[in-house]
N, C-alpha and C positions, 0 to 999 in steps of 0.2 A: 281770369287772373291776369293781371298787367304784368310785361316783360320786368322790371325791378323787383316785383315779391317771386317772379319764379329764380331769377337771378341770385337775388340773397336768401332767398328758402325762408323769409317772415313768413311766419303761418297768420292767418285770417284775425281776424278778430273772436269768429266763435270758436275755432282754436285755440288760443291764448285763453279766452275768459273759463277757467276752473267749474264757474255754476254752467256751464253751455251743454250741452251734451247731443253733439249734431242737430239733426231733426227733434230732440224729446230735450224737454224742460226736466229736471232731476226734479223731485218733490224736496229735496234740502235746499234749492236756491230760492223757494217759495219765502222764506225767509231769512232775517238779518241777523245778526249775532246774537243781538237780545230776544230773540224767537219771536220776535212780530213778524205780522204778514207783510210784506211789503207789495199793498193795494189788494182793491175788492177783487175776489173773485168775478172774474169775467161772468160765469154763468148767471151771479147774482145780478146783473145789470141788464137794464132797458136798453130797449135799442136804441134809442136818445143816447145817452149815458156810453153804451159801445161805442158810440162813433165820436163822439166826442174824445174821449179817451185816448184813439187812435190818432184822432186828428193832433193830438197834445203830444203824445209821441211822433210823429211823423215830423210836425214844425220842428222838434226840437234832435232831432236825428242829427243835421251834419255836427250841429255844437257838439253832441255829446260826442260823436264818433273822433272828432276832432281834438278835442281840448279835456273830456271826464278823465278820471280816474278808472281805474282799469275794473272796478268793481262797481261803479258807477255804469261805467259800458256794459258789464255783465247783465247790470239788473235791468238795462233799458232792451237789453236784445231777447230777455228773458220773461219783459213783461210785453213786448212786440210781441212775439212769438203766442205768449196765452190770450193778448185780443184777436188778434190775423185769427189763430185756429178756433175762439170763439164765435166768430162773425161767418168764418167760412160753414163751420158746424151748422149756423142759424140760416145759411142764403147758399143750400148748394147750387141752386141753382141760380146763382146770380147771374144781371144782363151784362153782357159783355157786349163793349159801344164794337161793332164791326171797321168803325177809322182803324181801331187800335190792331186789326190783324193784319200779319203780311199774307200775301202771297205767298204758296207752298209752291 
């Protein structure tokens, strides 16, 4: 947490957004006012398609965190959160590149 949000006590962004609920996605922010889904269910997708996905959310991360509406932010952290936990669920054992670790 950076010295300014401990400062003025801004809570997070998955604080703020109402659909967020810590670690667990609510089964009501799965959809939008008019009860559509907002996007496929992760499970339903190829792993083409997963990553693809992610990679759509990921480019488009700082704009939203930046510049969305506050409900805009919610769904993008809400649908981050059901690919990451779909991908992880499919490759627990994923390779991890050894550059990326420090020393203990």
């Amino acid at each position: 947490m950076t010295e300014s949000v401990r400062r003025t006590g801004d809570a997070s962004p998955e604080q703020r957004m109402p659909e967020w609920d810590g670690d667990h996605v609510r089964d009501a922010a799965t959809a939008d006012v008019d009860g559509e889904l907002l996007g496929v269910d992760p499970s339903e997708l190829g792993d083409e398609d997963l990553i693809r996905e992610m990679q759509s959310l990921h480019r488009t991360r700082l704009d939203t965190l930046r510049h969305a509406a506050d409900s805009a932010l919610a769904n993008h952290l809400r649908r981050t959160a059901e690919l990451e936990t779909e991908y992880l669920a499919r490759h627990p054992g994923r390779e991890v590149d050894p550059s990326r670790l420090r020393e203990v």
